[in-house]
C-alpha positions in Angstrom: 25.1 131.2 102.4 23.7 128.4 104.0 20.5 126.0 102.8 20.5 123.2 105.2 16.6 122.6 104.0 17.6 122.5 100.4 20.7 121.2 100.7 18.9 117.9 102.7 16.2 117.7 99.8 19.0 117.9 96.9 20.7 115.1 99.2 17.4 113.0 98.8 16.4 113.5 95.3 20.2 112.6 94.4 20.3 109.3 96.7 16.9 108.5 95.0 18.7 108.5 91.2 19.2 105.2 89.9 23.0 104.0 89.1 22.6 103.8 85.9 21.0 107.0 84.9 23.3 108.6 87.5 26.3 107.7 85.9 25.3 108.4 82.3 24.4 111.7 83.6 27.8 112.1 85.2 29.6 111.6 82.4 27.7 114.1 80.2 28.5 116.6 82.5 32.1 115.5 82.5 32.2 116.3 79.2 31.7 112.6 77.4 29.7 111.5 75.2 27.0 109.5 75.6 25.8 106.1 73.3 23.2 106.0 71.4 21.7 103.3 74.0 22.3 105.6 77.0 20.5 108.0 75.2 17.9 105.8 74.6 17.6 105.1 78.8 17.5 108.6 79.3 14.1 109.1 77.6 12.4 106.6 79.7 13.5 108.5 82.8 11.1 109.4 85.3 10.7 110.5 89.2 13.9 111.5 90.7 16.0 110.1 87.7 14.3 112.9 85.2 14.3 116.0 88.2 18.4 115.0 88.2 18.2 114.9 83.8 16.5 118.3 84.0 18.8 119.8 86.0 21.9 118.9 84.3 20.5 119.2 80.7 20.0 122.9 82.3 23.6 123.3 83.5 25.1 121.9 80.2 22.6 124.9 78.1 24.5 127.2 80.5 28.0 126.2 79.7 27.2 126.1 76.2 25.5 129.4 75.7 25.4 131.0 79.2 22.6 132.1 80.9 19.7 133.4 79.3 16.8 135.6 80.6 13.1 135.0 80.1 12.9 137.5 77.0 16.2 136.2 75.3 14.4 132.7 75.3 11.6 133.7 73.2 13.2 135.5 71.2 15.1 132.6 70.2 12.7 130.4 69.7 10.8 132.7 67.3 14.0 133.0 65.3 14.3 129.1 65.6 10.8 128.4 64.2 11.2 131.0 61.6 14.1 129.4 60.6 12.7 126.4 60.4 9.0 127.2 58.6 11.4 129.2 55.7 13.7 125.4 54.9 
């Protein structure tokens, strides 16, 4: 398949990532850990910089525990807040 619109707007948004955050990013997904100061850069990430964060915080969830639907989500969430209310 081919998504010459999408592909162009992926192009952008990446271009518009800042080094810095871009690299820390890249090396999460490469499997490395991250410092406790990069860390601390990621949560002032905004514009392009957070769209690219969101994206691969969504790609490591789905190496981790695959992908999950709508319903599975909740579910999960109900069992993580019950967990948590009962401690």
């Amino acid at each position: 398949m081919s998504f010459v619109h999408l592909q162009g707007s992926l192009e952008q948004l990446l271009s518009a990532v800042t080094p810095a955050v871009g690299g820390i990013i890249d090396r999460a997904l490469s499997g490395s850990d991250i410092s406790i100061e990069e860390g601390e850069k990621l949560f002032d990430a905004a514009g392009a910089d957070l769209l690219a964060l969101l994206a691969a915080a969504d790609q490591l969830r789905a190496r981790t525990v695959g992908v999950v639907a709508p319903d599975q989500r909740l579910r999960l969430f109900e069992e993580m807040f019950r967990e948590h209310d009962a401690a």
